[in-house]
Z-matrix of the N, CA and C atoms (Angstrom, degrees):
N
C 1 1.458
C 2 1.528 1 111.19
N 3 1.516 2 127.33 1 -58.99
C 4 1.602 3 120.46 2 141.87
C 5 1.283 4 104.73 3 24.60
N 6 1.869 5 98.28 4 -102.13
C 7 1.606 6 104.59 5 -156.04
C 8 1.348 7 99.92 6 -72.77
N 9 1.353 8 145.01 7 -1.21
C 10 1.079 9 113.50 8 -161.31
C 11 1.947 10 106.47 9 -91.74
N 12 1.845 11 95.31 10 -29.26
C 13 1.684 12 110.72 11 151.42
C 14 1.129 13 129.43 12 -46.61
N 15 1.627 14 120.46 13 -34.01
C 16 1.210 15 123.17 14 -177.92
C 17 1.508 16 115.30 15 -98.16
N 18 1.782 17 120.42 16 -6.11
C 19 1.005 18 131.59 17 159.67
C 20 1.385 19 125.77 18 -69.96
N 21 1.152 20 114.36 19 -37.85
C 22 1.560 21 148.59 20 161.74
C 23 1.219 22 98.13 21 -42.88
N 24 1.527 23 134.31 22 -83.28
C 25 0.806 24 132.18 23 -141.15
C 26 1.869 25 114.86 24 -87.64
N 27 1.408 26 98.14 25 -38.76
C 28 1.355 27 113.66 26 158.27
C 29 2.338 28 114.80 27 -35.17
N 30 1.469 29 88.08 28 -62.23
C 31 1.653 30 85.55 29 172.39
C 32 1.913 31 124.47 30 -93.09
N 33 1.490 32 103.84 31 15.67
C 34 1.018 33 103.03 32 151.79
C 35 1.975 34 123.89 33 -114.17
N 36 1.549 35 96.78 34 13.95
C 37 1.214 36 103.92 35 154.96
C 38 1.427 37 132.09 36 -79.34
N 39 1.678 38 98.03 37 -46.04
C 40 1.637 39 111.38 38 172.50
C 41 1.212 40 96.15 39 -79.48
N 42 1.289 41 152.56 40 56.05
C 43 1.225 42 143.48 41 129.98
C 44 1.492 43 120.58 42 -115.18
N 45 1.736 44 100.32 43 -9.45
C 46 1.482 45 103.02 44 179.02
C 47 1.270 46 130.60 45 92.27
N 48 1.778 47 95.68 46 -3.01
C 49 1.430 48 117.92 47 171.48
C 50 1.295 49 119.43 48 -89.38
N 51 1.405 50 125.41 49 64.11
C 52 1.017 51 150.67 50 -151.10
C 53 1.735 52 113.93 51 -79.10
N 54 1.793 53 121.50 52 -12.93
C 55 1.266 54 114.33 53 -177.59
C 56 1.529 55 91.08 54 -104.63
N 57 1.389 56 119.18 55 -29.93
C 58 1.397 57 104.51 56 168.72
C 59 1.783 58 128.97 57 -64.90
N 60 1.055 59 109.12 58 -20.49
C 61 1.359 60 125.78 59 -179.06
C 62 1.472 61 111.32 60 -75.27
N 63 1.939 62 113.66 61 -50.20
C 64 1.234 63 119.19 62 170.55
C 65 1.580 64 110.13 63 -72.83
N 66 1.144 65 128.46 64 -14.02
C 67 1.720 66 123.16 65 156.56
C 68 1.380 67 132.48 66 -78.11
N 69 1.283 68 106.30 67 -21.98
C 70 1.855 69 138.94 68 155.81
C 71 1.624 70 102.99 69 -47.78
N 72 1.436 71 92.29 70 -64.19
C 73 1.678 72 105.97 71 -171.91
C 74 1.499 73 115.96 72 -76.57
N 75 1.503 74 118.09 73 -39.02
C 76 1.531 75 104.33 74 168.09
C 77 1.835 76 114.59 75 -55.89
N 78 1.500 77 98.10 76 -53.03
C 79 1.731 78 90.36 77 -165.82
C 80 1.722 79 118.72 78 -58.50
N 81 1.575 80 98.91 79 -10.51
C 82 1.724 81 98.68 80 176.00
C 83 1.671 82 106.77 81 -77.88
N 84 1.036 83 97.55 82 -44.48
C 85 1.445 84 104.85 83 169.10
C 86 1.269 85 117.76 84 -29.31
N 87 1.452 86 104.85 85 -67.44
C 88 1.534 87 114.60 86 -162.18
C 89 1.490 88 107.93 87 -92.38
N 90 1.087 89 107.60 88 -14.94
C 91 1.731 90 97.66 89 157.73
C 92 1.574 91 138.03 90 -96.35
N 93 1.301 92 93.97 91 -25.47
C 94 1.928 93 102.66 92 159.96
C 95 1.273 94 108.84 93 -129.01
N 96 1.689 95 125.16 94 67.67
C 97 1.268 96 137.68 95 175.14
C 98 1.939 97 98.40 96 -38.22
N 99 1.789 98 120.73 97 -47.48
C 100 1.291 99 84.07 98 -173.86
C 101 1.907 100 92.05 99 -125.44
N 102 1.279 101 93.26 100 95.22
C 103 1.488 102 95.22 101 169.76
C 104 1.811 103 118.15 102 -114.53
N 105 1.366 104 114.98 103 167.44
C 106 1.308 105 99.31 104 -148.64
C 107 1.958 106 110.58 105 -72.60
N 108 1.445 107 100.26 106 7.58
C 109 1.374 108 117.96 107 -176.90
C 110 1.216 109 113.62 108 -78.74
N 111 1.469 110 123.30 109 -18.87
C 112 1.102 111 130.47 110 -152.94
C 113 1.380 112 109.83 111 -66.64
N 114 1.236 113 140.57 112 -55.22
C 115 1.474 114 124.62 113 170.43
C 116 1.183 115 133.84 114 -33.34
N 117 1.558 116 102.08 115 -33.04
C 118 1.787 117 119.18 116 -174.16
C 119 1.509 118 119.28 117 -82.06
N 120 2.003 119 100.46 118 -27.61
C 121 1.145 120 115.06 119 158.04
C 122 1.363 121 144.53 120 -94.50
N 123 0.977 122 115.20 121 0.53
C 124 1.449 123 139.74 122 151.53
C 125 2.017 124 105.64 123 -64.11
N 126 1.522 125 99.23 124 -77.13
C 127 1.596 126 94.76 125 179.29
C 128 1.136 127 112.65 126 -44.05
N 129 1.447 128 138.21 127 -42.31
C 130 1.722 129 142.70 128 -154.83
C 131 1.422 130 87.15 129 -77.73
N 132 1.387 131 114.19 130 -64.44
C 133 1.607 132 102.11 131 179.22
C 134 1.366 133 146.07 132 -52.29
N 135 1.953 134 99.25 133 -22.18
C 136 1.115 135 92.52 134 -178.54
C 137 1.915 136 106.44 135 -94.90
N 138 1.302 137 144.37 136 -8.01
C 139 1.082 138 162.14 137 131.44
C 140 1.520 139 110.91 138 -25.89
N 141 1.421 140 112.13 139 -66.36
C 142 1.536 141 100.56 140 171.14
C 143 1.654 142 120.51 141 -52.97
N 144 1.592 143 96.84 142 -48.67
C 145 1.836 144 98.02 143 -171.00
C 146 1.959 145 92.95 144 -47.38
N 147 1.164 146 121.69 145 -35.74
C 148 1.455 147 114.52 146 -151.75
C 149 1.694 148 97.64 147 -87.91
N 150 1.318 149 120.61 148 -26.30
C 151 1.176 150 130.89 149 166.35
C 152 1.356 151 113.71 150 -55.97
N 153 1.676 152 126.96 151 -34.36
C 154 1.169 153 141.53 152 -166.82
C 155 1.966 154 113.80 153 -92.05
N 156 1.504 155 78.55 154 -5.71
C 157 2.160 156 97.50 155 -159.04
C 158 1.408 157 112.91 156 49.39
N 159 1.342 158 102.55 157 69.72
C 160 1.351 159 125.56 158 177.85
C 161 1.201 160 127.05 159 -114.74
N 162 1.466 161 105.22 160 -3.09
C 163 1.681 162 114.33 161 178.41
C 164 1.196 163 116.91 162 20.70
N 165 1.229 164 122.00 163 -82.61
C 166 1.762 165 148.07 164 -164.25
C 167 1.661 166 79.82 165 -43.57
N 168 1.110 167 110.15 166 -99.00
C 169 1.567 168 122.55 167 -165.08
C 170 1.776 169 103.88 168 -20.47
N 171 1.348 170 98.98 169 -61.59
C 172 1.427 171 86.14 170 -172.92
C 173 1.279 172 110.77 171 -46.51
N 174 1.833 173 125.12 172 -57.97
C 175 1.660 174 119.50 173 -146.33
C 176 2.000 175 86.11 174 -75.87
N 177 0.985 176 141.22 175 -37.86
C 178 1.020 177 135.81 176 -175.99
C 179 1.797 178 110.51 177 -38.19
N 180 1.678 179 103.55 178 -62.83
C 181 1.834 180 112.66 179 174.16
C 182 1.473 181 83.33 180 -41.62
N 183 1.573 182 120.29 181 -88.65
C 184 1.308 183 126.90 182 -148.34
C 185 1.634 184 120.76 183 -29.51
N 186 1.513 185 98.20 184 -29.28
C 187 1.517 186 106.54 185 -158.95
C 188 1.865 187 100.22 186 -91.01
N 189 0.718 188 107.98 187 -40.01
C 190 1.775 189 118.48 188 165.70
C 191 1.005 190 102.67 189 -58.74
N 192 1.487 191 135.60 190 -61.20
C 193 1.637 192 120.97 191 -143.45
C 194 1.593 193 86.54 192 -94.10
N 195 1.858 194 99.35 193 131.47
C 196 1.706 195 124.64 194 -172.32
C 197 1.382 196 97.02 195 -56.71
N 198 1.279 197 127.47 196 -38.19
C 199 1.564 198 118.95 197 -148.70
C 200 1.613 199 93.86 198 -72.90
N 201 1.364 200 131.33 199 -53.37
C 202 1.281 201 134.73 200 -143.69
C 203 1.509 202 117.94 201 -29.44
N 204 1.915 203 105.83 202 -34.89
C 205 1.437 204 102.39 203 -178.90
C 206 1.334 205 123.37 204 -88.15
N 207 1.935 206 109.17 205 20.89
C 208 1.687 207 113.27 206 163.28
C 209 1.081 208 113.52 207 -87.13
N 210 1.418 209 118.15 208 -17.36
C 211 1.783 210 127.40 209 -135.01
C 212 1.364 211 107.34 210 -100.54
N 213 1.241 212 136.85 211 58.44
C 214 1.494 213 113.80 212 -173.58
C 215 1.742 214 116.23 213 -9.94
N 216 1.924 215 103.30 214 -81.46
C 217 1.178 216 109.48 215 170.41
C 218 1.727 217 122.28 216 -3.97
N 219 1.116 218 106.77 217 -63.88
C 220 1.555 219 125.69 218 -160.66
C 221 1.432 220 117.11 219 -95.29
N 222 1.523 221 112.66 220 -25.31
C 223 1.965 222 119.21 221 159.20
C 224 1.981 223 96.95 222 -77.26
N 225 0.886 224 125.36 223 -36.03
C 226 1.998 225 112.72 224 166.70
C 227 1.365 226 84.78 225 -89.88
N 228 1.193 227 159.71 226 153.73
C 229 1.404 228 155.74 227 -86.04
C 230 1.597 229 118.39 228 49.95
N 231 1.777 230 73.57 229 -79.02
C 232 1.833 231 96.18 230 -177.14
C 233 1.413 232 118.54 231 -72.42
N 234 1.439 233 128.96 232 -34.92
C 235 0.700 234 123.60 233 -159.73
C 236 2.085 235 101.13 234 -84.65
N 237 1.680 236 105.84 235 -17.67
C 238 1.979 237 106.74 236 170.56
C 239 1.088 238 74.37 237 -82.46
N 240 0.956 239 158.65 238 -101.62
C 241 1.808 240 152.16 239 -156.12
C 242 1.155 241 95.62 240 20.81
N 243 1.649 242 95.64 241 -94.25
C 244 1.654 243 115.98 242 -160.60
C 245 1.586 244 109.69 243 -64.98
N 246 1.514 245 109.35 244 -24.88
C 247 1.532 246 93.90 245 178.60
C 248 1.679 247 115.76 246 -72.25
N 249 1.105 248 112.96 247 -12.56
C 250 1.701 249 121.35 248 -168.10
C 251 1.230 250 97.60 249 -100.46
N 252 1.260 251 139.00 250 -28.02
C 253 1.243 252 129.18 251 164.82
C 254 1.926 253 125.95 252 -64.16
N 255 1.736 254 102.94 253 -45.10
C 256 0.870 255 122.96 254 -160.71
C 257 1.858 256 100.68 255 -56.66
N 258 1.487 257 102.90 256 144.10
C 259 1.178 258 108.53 257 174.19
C 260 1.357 259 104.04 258 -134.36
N 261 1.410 260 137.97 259 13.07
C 262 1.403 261 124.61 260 -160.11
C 263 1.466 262 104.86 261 -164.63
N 264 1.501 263 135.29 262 134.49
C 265 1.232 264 93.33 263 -157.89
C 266 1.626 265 129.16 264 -98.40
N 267 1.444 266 114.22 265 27.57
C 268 1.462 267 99.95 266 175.39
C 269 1.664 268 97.11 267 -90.08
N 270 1.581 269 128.26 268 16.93
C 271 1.312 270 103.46 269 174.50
C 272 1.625 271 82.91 270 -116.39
N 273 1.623 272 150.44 271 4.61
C 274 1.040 273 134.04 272 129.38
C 275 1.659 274 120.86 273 -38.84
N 276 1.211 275 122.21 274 -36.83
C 277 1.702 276 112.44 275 -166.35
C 278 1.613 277 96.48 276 -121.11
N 279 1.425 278 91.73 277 45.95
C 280 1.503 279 110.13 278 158.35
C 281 1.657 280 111.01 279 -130.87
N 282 1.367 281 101.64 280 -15.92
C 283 1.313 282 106.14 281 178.29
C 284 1.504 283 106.91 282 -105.54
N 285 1.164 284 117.23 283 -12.50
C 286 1.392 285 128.68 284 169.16
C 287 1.490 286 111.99 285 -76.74
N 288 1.288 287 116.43 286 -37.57
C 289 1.423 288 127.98 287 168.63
C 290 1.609 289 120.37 288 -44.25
N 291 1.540 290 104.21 289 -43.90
C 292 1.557 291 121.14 290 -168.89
C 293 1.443 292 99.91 291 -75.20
N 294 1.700 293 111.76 292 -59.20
C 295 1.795 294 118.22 293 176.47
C 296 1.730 295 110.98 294 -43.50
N 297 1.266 296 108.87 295 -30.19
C 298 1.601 297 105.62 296 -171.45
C 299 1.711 298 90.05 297 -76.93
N 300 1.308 299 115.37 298 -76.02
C 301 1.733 300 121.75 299 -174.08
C 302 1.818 301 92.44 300 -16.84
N 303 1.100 302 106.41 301 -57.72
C 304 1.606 303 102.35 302 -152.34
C 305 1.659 304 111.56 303 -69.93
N 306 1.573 305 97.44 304 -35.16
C 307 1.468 306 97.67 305 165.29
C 308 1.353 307 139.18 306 -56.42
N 309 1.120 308 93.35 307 -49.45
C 310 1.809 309 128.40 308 171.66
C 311 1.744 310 108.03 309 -62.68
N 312 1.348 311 98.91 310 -61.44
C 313 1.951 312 90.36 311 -162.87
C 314 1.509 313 90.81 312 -81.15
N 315 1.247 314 149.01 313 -41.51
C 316 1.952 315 147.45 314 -160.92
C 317 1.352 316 95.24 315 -119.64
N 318 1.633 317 132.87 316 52.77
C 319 1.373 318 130.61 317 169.54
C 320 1.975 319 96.14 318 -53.54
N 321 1.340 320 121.41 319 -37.49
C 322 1.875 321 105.53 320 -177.91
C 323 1.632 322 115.00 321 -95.33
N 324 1.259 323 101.03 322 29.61
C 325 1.478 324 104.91 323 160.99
C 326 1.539 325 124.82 324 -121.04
N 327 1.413 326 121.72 325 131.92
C 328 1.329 327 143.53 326 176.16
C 329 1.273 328 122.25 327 -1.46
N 330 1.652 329 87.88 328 -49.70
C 331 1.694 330 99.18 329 172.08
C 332 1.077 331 144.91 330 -87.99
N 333 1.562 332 100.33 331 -0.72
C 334 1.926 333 129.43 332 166.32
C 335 1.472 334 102.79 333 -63.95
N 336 1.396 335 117.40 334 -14.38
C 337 1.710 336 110.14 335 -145.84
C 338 1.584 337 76.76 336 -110.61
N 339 1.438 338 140.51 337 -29.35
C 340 1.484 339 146.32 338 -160.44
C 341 1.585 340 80.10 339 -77.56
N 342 1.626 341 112.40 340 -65.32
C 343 1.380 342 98.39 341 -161.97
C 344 1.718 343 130.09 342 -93.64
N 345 1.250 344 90.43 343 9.73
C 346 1.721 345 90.34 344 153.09
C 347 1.056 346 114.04 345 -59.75
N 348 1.432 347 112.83 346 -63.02
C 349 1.597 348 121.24 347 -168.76
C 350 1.804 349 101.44 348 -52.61
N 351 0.844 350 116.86 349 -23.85
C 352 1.723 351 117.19 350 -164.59
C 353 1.246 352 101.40 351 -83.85
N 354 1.448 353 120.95 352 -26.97
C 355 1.373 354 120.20 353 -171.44
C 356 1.161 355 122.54 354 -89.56
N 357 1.306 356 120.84 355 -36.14
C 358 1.325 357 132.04 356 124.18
C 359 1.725 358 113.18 357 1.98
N 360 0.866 359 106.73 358 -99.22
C 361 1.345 360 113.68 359 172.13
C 362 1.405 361 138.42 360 -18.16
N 363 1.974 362 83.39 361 -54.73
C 364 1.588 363 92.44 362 173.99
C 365 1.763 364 121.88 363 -84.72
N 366 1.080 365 113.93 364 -10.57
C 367 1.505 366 144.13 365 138.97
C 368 1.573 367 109.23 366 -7.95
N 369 1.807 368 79.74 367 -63.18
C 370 2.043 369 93.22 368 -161.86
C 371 1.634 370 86.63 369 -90.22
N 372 0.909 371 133.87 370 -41.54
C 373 1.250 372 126.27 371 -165.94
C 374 1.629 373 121.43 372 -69.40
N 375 1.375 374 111.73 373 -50.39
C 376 1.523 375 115.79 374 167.25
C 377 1.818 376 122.24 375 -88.82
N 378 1.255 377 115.64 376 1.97
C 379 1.180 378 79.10 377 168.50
C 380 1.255 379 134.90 378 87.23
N 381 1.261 380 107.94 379 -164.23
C 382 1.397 381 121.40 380 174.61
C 383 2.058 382 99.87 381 -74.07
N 384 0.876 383 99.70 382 -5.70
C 385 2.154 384 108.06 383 -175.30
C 386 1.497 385 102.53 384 -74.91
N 387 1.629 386 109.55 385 -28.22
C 388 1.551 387 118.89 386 -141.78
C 389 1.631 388 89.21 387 -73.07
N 390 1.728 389 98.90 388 133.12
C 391 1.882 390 88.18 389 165.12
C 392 1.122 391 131.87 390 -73.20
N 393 1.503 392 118.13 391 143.19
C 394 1.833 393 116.77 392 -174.36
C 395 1.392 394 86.52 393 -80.18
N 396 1.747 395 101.09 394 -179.55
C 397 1.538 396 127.44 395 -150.44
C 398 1.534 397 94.11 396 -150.32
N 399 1.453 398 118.14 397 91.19
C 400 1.598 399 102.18 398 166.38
C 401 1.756 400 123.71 399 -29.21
N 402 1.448 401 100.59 400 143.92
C 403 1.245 402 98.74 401 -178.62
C 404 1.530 403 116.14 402 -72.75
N 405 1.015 404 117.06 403 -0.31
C 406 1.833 405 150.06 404 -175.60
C 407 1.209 406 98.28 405 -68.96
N 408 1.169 407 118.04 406 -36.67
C 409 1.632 408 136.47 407 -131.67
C 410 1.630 409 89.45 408 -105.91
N 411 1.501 410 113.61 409 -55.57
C 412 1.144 411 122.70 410 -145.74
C 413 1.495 412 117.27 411 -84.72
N 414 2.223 413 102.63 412 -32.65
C 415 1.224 414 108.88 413 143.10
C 416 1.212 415 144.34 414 -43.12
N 417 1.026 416 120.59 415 -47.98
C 418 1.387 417 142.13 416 151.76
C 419 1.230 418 123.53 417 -9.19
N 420 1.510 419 128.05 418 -68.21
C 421 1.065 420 156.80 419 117.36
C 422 1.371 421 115.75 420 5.16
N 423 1.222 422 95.51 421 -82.72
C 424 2.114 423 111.40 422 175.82
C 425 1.319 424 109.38 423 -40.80
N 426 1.644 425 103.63 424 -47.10
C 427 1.903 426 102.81 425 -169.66
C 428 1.473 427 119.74 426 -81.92
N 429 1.481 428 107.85 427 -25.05
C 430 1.673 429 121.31 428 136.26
C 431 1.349 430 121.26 429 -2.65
N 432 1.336 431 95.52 430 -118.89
C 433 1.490 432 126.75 431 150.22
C 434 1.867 433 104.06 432 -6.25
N 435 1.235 434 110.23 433 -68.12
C 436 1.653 435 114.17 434 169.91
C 437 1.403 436 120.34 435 -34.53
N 438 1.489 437 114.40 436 -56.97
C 439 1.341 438 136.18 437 -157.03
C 440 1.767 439 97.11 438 -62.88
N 441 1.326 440 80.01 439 -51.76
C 442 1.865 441 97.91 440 -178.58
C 443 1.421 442 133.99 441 -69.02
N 444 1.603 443 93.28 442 -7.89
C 445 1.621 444 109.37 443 -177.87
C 446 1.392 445 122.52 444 47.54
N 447 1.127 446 107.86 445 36.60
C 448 1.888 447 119.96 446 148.92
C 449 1.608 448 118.13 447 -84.03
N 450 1.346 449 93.61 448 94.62
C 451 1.538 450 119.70 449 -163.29
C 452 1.757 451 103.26 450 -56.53
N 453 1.277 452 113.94 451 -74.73
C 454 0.962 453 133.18 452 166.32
C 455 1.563 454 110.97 453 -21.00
N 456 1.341 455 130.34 454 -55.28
C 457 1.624 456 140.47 455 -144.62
C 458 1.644 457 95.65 456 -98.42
N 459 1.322 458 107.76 457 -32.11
C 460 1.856 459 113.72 458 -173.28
C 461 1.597 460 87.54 459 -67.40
N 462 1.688 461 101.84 460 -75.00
C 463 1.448 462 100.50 461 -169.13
C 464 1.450 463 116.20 462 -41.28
N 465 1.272 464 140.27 463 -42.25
C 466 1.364 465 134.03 464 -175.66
C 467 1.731 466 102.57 465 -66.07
N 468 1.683 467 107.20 466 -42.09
C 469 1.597 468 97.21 467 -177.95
C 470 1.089 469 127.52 468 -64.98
N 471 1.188 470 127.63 469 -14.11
C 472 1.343 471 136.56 470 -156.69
C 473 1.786 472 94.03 471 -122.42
N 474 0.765 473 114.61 472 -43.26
C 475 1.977 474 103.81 473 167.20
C 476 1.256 475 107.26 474 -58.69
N 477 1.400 476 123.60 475 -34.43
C 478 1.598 477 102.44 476 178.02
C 479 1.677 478 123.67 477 -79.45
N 480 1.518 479 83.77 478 -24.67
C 481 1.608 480 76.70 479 174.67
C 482 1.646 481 137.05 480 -88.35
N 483 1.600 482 79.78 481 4.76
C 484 1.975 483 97.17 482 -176.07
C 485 1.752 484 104.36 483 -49.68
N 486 1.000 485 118.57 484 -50.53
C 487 1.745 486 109.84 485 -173.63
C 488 1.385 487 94.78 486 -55.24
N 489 1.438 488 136.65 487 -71.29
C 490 1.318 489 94.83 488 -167.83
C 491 1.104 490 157.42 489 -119.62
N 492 1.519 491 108.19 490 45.25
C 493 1.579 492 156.75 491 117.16
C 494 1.497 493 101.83 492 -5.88
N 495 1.984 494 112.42 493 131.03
C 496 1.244 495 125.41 494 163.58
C 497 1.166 496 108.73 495 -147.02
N 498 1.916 497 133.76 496 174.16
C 499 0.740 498 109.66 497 176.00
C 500 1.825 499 147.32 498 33.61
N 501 1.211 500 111.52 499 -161.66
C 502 1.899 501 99.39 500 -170.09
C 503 1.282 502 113.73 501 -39.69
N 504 1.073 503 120.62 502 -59.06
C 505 2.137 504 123.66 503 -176.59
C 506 1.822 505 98.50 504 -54.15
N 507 1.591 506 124.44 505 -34.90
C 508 1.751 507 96.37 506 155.69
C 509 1.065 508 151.01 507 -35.66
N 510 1.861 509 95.99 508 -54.44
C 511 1.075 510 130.38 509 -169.87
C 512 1.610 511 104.39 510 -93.42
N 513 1.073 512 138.37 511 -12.53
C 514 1.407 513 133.36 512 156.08
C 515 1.810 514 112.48 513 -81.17
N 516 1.076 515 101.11 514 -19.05
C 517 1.870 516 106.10 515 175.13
C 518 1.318 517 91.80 516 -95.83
N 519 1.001 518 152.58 517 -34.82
C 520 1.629 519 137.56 518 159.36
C 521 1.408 520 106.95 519 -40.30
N 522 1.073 521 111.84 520 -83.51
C 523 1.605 522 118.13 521 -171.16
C 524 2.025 523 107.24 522 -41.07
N 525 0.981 524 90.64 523 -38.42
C 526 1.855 525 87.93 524 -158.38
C 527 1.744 526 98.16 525 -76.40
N 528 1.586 527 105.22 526 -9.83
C 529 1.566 528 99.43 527 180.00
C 530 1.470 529 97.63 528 -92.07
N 531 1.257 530 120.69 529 -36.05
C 532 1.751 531 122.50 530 -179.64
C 533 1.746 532 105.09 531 -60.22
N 534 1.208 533 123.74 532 -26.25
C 535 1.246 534 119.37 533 -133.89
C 536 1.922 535 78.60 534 -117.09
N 537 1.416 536 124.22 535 -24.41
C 538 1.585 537 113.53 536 169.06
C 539 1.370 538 92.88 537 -87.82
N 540 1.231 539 148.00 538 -11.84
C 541 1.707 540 140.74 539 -155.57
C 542 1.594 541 68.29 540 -88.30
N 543 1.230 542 129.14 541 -88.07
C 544 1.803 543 135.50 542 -160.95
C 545 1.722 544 94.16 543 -20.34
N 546 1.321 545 107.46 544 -78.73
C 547 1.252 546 107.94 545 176.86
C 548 1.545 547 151.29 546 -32.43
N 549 1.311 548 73.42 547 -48.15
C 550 1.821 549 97.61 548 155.50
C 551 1.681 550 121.37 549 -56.82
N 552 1.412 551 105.85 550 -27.04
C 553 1.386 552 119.22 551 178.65
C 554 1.990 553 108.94 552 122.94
N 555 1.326 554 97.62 553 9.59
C 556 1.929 555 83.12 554 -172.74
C 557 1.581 556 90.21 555 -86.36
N 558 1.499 557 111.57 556 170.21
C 559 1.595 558 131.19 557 -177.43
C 560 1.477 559 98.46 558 -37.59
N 561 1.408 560 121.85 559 145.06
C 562 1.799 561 127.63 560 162.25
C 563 1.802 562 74.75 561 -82.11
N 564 0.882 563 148.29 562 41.81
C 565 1.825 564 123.13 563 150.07
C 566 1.930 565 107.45 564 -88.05
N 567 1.552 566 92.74 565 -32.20
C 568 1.279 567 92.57 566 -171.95
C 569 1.599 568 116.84 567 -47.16
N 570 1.471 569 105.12 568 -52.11
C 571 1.927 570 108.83 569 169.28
C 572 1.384 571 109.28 570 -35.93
N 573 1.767 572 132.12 571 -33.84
C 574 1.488 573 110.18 572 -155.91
C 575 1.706 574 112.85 573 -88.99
């Protein structure tokens, strides 16, 4: 019965029948809270609620179901959730909260690149509201990006964070910007 709810609801999505689909998707929910669908039904549901301009509903699923903070997919879910809901802004730098997680913990996933740009935003928008990001945090990230050899993305990460950079973590963001410039194609003299 599962798939046959989640079949349901799946082709009453591509039809645009979107409250039948999100009623498809609640009752699977609530009848095989942990069936092996559940990731697929969680996202479908929370997409429809937002399809429906339901915000609430969606970040609500999102915020219950345990997995959400593995899921890239499903932490940017929650985090347009809460931004489409939000009207005020400590539930803005709650949705700003989620865009950072996703940036920060899945910097080489698809949806790091959605919520950079978003954060950005919320940047200009909050202010002095906006949450800081250990610089712990931000390395992290940079050496990421390193590991993975996205030349381009190190060098930009690590130039921004040079101001406030001291000591060894300078001098290791020096090197890792010389060392994507090589890569990038400038002289290997630059390393010596």
């Amino acid at each position: 019965r599962e798939y046959v709810l989640f079949g349901e609801a799946q082709a009453n999505r591509a039809l645009s029948l979107n409250a039948d689909a999100l009623a498809a998707l609640e009752a699977l929910r609530n009848e095989y809270p942990a069936s092996a669908l559940t990731d697929d039904a969680v996202e479908a549901l929370a997409q429809t609620a937002l399809a429906l301009a339901r915000p609430e509903r969606a970040a609500a699923e999102l915020d219950a179901y345990g997995g959400t903070e593995n899921r890239p997919a499903l932490l940017l879910l929650r985090a347009q959730a809460r931004e489409q809901a939000a009207r005020q802004k400590p539930d803005r730098v709650d949705a700003a909260h989620d865009y950072q997680e996703l940036y920060y913990r899945f910097p080489l996933s698809d949806e790091a690149n959605i919520a950079g740009a978003k954060l950005y935003d919320f940047l200009q928008e909050l202010g002095e509201s906006y949450p800081g990001v250990p610089l712990s945090r931000q390395l992290s990230r940079a050496q990421s990006l390193f590991e993975a050899r996205r030349w381009e993305d190190v060098r930009g990460e690590y130039e921004r964070l040079m101001p406030q950079l001291a000591g060894s973590d300078r001098e290791l963001a020096e090197l890792r910007i010389v060392q994507a410039r090589v890569e990038q194609g400038a002289s290997p003299d630059l390393l010596a």
